[in-house]
Every structure is written in structure tokens, then in C-alpha cells.
Kinemage of the C-alpha trace (Angstrom):
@kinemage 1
@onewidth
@group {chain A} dominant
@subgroup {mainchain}
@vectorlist {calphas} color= white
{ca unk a 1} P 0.000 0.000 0.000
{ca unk a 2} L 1.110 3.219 -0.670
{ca unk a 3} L 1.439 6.457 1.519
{ca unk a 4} L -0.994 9.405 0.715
{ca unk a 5} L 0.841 12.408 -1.369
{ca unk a 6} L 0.640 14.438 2.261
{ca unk a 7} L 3.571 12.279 3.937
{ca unk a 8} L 6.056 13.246 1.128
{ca unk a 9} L 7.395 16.872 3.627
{ca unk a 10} L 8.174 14.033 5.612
{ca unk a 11} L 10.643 11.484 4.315
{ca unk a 12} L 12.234 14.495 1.979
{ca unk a 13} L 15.470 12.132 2.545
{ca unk a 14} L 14.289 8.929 0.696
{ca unk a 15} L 12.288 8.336 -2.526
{ca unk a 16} L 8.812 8.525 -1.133
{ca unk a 17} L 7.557 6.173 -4.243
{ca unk a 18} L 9.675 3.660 -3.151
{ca unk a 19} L 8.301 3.573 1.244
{ca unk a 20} L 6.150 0.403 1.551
{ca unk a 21} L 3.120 0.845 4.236
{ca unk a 22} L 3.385 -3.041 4.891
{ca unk a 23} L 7.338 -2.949 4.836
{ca unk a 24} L 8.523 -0.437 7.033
{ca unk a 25} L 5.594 0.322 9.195
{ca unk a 26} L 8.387 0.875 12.251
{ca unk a 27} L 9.698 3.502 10.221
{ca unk a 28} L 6.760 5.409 8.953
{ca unk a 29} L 4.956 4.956 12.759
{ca unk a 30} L 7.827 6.883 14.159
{ca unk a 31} L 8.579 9.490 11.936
{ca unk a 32} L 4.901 10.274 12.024
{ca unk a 33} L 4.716 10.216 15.790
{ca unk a 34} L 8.022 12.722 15.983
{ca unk a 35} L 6.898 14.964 13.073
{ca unk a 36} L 3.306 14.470 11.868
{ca unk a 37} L 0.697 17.113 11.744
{ca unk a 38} L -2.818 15.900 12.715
{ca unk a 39} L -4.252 14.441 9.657
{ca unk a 40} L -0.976 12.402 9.465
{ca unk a 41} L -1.150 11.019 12.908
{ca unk a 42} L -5.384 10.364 12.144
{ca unk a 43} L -4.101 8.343 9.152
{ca unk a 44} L -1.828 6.285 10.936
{ca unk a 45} L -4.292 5.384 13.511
{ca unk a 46} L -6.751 4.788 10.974
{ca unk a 47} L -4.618 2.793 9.145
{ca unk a 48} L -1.997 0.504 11.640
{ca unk a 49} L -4.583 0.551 14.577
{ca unk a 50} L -3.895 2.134 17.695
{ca unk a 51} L -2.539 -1.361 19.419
{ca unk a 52} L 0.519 -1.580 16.936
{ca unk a 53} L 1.319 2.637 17.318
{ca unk a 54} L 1.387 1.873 21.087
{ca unk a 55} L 3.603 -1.261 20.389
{ca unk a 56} L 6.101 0.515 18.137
{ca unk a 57} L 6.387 3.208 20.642
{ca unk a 58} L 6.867 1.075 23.774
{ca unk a 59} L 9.741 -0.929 22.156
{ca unk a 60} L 11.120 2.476 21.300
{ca unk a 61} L 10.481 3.878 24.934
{ca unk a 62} L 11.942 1.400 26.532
{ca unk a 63} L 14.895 0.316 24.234
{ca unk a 64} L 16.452 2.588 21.753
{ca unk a 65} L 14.557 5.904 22.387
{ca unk a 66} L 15.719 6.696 19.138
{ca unk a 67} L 12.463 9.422 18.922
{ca unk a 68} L 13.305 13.510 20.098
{ca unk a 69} L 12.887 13.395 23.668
{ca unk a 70} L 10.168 15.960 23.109
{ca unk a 71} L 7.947 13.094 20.867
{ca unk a 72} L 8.979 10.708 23.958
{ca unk a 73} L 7.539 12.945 26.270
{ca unk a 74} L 4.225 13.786 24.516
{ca unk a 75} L 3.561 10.211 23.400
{ca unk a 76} L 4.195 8.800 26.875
{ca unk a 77} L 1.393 10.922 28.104
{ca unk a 78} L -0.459 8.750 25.940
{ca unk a 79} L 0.545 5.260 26.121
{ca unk a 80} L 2.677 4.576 29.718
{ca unk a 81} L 0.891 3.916 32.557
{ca unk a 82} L 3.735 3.932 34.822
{ca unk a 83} L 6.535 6.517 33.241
{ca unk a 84} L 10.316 5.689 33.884
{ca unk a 85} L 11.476 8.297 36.247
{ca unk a 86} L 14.784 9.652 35.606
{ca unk a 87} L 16.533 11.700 37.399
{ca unk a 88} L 17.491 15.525 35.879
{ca unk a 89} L 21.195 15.992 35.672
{ca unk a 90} L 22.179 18.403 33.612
{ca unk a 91} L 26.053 17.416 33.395
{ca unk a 92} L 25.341 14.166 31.590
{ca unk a 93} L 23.458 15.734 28.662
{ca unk a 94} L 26.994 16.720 27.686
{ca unk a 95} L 28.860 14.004 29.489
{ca unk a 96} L 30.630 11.943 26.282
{ca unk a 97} L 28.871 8.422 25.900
{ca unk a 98} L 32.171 6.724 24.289
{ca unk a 99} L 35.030 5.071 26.055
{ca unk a 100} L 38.003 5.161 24.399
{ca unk a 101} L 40.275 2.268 25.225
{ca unk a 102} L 43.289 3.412 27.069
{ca unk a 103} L 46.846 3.054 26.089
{ca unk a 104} L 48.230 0.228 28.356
{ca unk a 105} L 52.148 1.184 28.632
């Protein structure tokens, strides 16, 4: 199936005739949630059911969290009962996440 004309804005950095609806649901789900205007986000619902939104969400919630922290936020309004807590430290927003393997003289 293919997507309406209306989700092209949004995947300006593939070939929008060549995004599968079956294929890469995952894909589409989440760059609708992050960046979607209404109607897109009434589509999707429409369309993948609200059972499988919630289900791509949670794995990305609680895994990845490859979505803005801002789409996080809004979306687990809507779909986590029970919100991770985390604690605000502002230091490790800029704290570096690699290890770099130490020269062992």
C-alpha cells in the first residue's frame, strides 16, 4: 500500500515512491509520531490501529529511544501507565557516551 501524497514533507530524505506501508511500518509509525501534523497522525491510527502505534512506541520507549525526547515525552502521556522516572542531571546531557580504550604502557 502506498502512503498518501501528504507524507512526502516528511521522508524528503528517501524516494517517497519507493516507502512500503506493509514494509517499514516501524519507520513510517515513528517518523509520524516525531513529526506528523494531525491528519498524518489520524491516518496512521486509521490505518496501523492504535494497538501496533502503542507497540512501536513502547519498544522504542523502553529500548532505543531513538524518537526527540520531546515526541517521547508527549507520546508517553499517551501510552505509559507507569513513566520511567529519571533523574534531571544536567552534566550528563553533555557528558561523552564513548570510552576510548586506554593506552596500556
Amino acid at each position: 500500500m502506498k502512503l498518501p501524497f501528504s507524507f512526502a514533507p516528511l521522508f524528503y530524505n528517501y524516494i517517497f515512491e519507493t516507502i512500503d506501508s506493509e514494509k517499514h511500518y516501524k519507520f513510517i509509525i515513528k517518523t509520524v509520531l516525531a513529526r506528523g501534523v494531525w491528519e498524518q497522525i489520524l491516518w496512521l491510527f486509521e490505518n496501523y490501529g492504535a494497538k501496533k502505534v502503542q507497540e512501536i512506541f513502547l519498544v522504542d520507549y523502553y529500548t532505543l529511544q531513538e524518537l526527540p525526547e520531546s515526541t517521547r515525552k508527549l507520546w508517553e502521556l499517551v501510552f505509559v501507565e507507569d513513566p520511567l522516572q529519571q533523574e534531571y542531571d544536567p552534566v550528563a546531557k553533555w557528558r561523552c557516551r564513548r570510552l576510548v580504550e586506554q593506552d596500556l604502557r
